[in-house]
C-alpha positions as semicolon CSV with decimal commas, in nm:
position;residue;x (nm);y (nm);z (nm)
1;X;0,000;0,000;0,000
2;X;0,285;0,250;0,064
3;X;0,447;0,173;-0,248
4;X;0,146;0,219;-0,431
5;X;0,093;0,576;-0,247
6;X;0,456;0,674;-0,320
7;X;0,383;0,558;-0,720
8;X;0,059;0,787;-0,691
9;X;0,274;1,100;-0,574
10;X;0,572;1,032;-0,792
11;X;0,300;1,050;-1,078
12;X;0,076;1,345;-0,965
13;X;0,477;1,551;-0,907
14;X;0,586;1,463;-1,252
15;X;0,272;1,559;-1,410
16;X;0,225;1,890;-1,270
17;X;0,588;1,977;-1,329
18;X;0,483;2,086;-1,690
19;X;0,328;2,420;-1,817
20;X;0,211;2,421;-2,177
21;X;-0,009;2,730;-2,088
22;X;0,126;2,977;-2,469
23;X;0,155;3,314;-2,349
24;X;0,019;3,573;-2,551
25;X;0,085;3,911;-2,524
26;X;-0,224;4,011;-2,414
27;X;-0,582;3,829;-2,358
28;X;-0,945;4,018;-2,429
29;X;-1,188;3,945;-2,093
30;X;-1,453;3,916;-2,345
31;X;-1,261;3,676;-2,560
32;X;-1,159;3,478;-2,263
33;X;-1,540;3,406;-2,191
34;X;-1,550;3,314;-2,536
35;X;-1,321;3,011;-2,557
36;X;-1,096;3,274;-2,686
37;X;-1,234;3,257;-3,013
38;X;-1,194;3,551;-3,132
39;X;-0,916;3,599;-3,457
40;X;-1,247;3,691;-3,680
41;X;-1,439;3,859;-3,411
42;X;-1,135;4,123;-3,255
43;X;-1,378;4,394;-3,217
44;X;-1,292;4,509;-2,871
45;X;-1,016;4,722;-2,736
46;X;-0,783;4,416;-2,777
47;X;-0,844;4,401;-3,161
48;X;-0,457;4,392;-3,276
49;X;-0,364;4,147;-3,028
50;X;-0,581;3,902;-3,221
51;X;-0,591;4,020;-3,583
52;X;-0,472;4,369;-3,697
53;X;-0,676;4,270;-4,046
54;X;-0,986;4,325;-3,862
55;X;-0,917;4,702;-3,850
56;X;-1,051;4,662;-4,232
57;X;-1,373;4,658;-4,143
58;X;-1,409;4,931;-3,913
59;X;-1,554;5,266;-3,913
60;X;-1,538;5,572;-3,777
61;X;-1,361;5,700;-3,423
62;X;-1,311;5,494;-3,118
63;X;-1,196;5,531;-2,787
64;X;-1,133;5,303;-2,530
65;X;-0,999;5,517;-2,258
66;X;-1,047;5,356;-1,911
67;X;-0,978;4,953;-1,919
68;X;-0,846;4,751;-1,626
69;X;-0,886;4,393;-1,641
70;X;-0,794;4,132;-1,354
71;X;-0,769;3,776;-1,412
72;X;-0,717;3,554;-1,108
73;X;-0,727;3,205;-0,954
74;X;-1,117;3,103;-0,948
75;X;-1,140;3,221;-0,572
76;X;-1,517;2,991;-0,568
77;X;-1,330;2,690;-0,665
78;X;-1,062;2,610;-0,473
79;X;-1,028;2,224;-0,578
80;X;-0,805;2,083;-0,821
81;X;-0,796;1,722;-0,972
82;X;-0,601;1,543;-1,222
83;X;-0,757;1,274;-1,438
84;X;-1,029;1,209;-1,231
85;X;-0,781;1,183;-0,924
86;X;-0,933;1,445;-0,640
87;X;-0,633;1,636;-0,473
88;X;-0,805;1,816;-0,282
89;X;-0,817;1,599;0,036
90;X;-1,221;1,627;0,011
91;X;-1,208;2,005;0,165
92;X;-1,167;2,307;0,097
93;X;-0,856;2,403;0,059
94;X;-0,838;2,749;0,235
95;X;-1,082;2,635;0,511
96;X;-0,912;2,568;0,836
97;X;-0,589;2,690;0,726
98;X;-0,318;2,538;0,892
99;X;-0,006;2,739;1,044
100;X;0,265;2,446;1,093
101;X;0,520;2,470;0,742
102;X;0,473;2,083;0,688
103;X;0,076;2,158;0,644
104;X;0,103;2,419;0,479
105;X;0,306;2,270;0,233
106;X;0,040;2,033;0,169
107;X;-0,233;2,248;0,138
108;X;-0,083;2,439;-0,138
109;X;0,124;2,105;-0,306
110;X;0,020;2,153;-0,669
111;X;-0,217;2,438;-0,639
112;X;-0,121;2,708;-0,865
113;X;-0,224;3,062;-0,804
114;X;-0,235;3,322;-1,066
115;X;-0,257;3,684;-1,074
116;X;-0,254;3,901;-1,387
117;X;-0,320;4,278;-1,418
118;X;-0,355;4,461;-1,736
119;X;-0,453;4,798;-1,893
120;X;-0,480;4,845;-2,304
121;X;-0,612;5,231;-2,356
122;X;-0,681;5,226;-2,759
123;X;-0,765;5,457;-3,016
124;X;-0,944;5,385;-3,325
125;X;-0,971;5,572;-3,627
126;X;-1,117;5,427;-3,940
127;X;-0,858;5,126;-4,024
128;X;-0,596;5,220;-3,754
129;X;-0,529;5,157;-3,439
130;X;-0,314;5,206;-3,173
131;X;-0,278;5,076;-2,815
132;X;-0,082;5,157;-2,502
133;X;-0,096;4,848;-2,284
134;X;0,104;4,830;-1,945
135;X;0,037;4,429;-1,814
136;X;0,192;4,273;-1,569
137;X;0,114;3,850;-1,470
138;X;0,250;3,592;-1,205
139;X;0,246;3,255;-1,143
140;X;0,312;3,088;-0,787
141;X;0,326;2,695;-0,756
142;X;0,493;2,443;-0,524
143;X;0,531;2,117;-0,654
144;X;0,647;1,784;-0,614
145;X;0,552;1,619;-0,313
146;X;0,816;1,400;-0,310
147;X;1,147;1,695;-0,321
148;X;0,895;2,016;-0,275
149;X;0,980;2,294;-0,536
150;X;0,886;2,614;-0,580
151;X;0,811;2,747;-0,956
152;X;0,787;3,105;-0,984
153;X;0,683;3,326;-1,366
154;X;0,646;3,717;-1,283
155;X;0,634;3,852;-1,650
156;X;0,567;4,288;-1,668
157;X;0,520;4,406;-2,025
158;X;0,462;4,766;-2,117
159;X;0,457;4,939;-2,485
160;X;0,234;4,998;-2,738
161;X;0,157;4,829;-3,053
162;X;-0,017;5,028;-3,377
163;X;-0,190;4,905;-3,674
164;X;-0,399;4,911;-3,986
165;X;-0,582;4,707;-4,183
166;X;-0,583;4,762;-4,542
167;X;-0,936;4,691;-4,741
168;X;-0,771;4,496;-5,111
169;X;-1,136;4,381;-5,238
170;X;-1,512;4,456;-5,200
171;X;-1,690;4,732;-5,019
172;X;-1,403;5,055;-4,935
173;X;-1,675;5,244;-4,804
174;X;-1,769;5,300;-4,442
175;X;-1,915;4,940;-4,448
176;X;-2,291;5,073;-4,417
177;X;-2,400;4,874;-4,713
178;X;-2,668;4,603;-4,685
179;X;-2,472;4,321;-4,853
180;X;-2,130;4,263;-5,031
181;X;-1,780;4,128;-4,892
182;X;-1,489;4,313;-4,782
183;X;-1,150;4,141;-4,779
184;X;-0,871;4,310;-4,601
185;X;-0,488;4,257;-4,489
186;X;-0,361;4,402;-4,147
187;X;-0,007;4,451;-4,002
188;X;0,102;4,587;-3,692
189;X;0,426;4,683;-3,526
190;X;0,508;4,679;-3,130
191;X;0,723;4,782;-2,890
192;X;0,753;4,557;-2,565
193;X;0,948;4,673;-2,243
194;X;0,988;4,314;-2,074
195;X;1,031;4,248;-1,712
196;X;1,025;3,941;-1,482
197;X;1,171;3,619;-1,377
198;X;1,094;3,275;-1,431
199;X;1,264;2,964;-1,248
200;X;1,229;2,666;-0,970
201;X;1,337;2,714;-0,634
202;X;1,406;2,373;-0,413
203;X;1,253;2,425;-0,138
204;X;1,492;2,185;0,116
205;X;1,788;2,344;-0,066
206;X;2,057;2,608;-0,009
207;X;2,040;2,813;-0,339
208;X;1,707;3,023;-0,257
209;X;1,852;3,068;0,148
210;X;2,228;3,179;0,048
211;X;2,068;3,444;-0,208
212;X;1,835;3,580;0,124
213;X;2,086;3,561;0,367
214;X;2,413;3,676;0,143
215;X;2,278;3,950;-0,009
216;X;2,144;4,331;0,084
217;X;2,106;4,498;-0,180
218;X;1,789;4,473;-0,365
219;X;1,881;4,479;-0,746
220;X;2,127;4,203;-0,676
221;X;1,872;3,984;-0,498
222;X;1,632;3,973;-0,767
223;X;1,931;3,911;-1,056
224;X;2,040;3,622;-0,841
225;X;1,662;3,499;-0,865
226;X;1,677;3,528;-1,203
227;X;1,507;3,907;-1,308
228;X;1,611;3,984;-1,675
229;X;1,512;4,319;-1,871
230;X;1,469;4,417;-2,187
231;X;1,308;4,523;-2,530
232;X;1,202;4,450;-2,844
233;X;1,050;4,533;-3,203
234;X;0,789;4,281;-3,294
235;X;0,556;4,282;-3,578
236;X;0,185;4,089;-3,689
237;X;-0,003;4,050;-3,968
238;X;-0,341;3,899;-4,092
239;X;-0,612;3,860;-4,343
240;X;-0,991;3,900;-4,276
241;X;-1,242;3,830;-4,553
242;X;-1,636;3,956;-4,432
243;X;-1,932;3,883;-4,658
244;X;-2,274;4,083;-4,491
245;X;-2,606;4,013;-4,624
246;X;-2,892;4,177;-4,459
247;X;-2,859;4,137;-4,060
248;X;-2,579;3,922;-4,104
249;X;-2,220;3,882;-4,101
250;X;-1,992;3,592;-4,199
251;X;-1,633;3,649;-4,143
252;X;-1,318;3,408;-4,214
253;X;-0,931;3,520;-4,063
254;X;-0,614;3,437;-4,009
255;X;-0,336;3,591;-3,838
256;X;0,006;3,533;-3,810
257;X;0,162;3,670;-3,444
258;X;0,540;3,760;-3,328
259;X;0,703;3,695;-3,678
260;X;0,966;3,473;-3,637
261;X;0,958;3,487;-3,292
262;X;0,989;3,839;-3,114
263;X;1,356;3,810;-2,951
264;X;1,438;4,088;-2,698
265;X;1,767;4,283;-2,630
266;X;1,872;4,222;-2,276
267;X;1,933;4,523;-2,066
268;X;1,964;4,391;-1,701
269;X;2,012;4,074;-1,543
270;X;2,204;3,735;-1,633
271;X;1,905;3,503;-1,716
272;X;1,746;3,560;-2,073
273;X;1,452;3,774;-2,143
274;X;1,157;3,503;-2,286
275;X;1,148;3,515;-2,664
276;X;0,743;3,639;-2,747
277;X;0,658;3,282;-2,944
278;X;0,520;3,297;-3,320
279;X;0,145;3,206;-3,352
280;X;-0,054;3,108;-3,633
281;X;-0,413;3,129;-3,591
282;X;-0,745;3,066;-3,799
283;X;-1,109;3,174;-3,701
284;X;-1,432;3,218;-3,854
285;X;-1,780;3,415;-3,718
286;X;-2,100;3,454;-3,761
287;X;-2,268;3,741;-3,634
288;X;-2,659;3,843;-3,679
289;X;-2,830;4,124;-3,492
290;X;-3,199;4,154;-3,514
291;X;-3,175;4,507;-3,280
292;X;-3,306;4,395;-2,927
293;X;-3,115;4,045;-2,961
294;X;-2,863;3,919;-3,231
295;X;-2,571;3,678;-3,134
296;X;-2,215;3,590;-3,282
297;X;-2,098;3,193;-3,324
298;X;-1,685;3,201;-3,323
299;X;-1,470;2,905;-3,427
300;X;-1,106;2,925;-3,372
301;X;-0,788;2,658;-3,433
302;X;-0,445;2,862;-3,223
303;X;-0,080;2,776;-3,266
304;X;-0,107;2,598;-3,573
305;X;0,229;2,548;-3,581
306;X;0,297;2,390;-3,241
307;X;0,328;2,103;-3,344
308;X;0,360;1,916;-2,953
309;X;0,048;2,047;-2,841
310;X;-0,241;1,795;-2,905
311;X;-0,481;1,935;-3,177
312;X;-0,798;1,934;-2,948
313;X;-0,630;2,155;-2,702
314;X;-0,606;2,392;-2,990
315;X;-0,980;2,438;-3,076
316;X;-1,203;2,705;-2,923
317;X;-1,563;2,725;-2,946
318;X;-1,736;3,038;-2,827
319;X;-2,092;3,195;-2,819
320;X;-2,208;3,603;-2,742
321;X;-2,536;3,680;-2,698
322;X;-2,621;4,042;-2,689
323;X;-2,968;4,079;-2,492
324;X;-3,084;4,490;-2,363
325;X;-2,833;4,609;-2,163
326;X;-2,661;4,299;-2,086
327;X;-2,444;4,010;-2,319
328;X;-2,380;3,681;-2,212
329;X;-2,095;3,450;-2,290
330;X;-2,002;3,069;-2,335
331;X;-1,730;2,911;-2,482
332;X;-1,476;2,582;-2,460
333;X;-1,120;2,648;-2,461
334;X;-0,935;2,387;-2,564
335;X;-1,114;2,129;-2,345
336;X;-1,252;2,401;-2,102
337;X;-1,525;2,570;-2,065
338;X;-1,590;2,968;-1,996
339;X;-1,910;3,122;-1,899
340;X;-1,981;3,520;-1,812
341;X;-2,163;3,831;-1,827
342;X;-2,109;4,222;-1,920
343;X;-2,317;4,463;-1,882
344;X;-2,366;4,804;-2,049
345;X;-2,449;5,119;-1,812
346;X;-2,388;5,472;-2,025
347;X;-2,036;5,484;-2,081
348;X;-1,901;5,221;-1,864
349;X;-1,920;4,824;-1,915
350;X;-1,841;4,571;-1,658
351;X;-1,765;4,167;-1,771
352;X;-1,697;3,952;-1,480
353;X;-1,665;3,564;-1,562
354;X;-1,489;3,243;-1,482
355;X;-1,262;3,043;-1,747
356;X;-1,024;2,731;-1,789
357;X;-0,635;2,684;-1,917
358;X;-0,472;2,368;-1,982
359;X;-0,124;2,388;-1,787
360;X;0,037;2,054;-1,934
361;X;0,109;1,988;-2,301
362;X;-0,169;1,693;-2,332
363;X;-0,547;1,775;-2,367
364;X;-0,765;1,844;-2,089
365;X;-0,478;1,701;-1,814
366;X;-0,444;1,967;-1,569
367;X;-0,721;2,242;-1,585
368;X;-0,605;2,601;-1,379
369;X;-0,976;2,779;-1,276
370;X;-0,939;3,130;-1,321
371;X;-1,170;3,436;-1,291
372;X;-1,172;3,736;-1,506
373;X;-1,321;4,098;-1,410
374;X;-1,284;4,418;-1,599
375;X;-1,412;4,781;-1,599
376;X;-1,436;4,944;-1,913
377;X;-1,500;5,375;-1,824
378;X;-1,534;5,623;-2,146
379;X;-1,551;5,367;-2,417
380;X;-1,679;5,638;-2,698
381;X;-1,740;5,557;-3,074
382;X;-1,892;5,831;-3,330
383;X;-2,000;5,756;-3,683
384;X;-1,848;5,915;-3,943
């Protein structure tokens, strides 16, 4: 029976030593709640973070001024298991929190927390636009029950990325006609100031204790963790083809993220800044609005050419529906499913929802629970 126990942690350690999580740049809370399926919808604030071809098809002047966004660890669901294996010692997690190390240690044993913050203040005008974004994420973990380690990811990225997307066929116009297709290539450029460390930490050993203990001065602390800094030029492009008949809208897109791989010049530290990874994406939409309801259907297939991620965990299903005042949201991403709500109140719009990541490289192996929430204040558009 002990042997069999030890087996069972050796197995649960090993398999939550992996993250397969692909870090984008940065994530709409809308799309989120959508499966992030979103390449053909990109109609937010976050539009050339998706698809900067999508700027084809829009009209007029818009501002998103005011934008915070928070995505945490779901704080309602606080337990966590692993192919049908409950690790959650039948509890909750946080209830009765112990204060001895030892149990504390295996309350949190595989448990990863998350906390992201984020602003992206955009302008829009006609087929460009261009967004400030300051967003900053971390990661905590402890694993391995067997030789406890602790994984840490603090990533800050600040900039500003600019775009336009170019109409080549069909309607130029300001896209008021009743029917006719519009087909349209975007680029973008960016600037990223990156931040942040990422390594493991043993827990029983001297490395993380001599770095404490030897060492005053801040700036040398954190290099000896493993902080890097730096910055880099990266650039996007895409193609969006929309065909509108009537109250309805059929869109196909594809965009192609972090050419080659968006490689940063280190300015501090020893470790390596993370390289921004290429993407290739593909989506399609359908949107019809009827006035007082209309909905949009999104299908999306991410990182086409990963080609060590399981295809499932690459598909992303997700559903709007925009009701008086309110919209509500479903999706699956990638095995997981996201469900939330926004609602509209003059010039400010609140979303608040709850959504799934797969943190291993197989499908639907270790699910992290996260909440999103985000406050949208001034969001103006005008016609022209």
């Amino acid at each position: 029976m002990k042997n069999l126990k030890l087996i069972l942690i050796l197995f649960l350690s090993f398999a939550q030593s992996a993250n397969a999580e692909f870090m984008y740049l940065a994530r709409s809370p809308q799309a989120l709640l959508m499966g992030d399926a979103f390449t053909a919808v990109a109609d937010d604030a976050y539009t050339l973070f998706y698809n900067p071809a999508a700027m084809g098809r829009h009209s007029g002047v818009s501002f998103y001024v005011i934008n915070p966004a928070f995505k945490l660890t779901n704080p309602v669901d606080v337990k966590l298991s692993l192919d049908g294996i409950d690790t959650s010692m039948n509890t909750d997690r946080f209830n009765n929190f112990p204060s001895d190390p030892a149990l504390i240690t295996e309350r949190i044993l595989g448990y990863p927390l998350y906390l992201s913050l984020g602003a992206t203040p955009t302008i829009k005008m006609q087929n460009f636009a261009m967004t400030f974004f300051g967003l900053s994420k971390m990661m905590f973990s402890l694993e391995n029950a067997i030789h406890p380690t602790l994984e840490l990811d603090y990533k800050t990225d600040t900039g500003f990325i600019m775009g336009y997307g170019f109409p080549i066929s069909g309607h130029k116009g300001k896209g008021k006609t009743t029917s006719g297709n519009k087909t349209s290539l975007g680029v973008a450029v960016k600037r990223i100031n990156r931040t942040g460390l990422k390594d493991s930490f043993d827990l029983f050993g001297t490395r993380l204790l001599d770095i404490l203990n030897n060492t005053t001065n801040a700036q040398d602390i954190r290099r000896q963790l493993g902080y890097a800094k730096g910055t880099a030029w990266g650039f996007d492009t895409g193609i969006d083809s929309t065909t509108t008949w009537g109250n309805s809208e059929l869109s196909f897109a594809t965009s192609l993220l972090d050419i080659g791989g968006t490689r940063f010049s280190k300015e501090e530290g020893d470790a390596d800044v993370p390289t921004q990874e290429m993407s290739l994406n593909f989506g399609s939409a359908l949107k019809q609005n009827w006035g007082f309801f209309g909905y949009t259907f999104a299908l999306d297939y991410h990182n086409a050419i990963d080609y060590n991620s399981a295809i499932a965990s690459k598909l992303h299903l997700g559903l709007k529906l925009d009701l008086p005042i309110i919209d509500l949201f479903l999706g699956w991403n990638g095995g997981y499913s996201s469900l939330g709500i926004a609602a509209d109140v003059m010039f400010m719009r609140l979303t608040v929802g709850l959504y799934g990541v797969e943190l291993s490289p197989k499908f639907a192996e270790r699910q992290d629970k996260r909440a999103v929430i985000s406050l949208e204040l001034l969001n103006i558009h005008v016609d022209l």
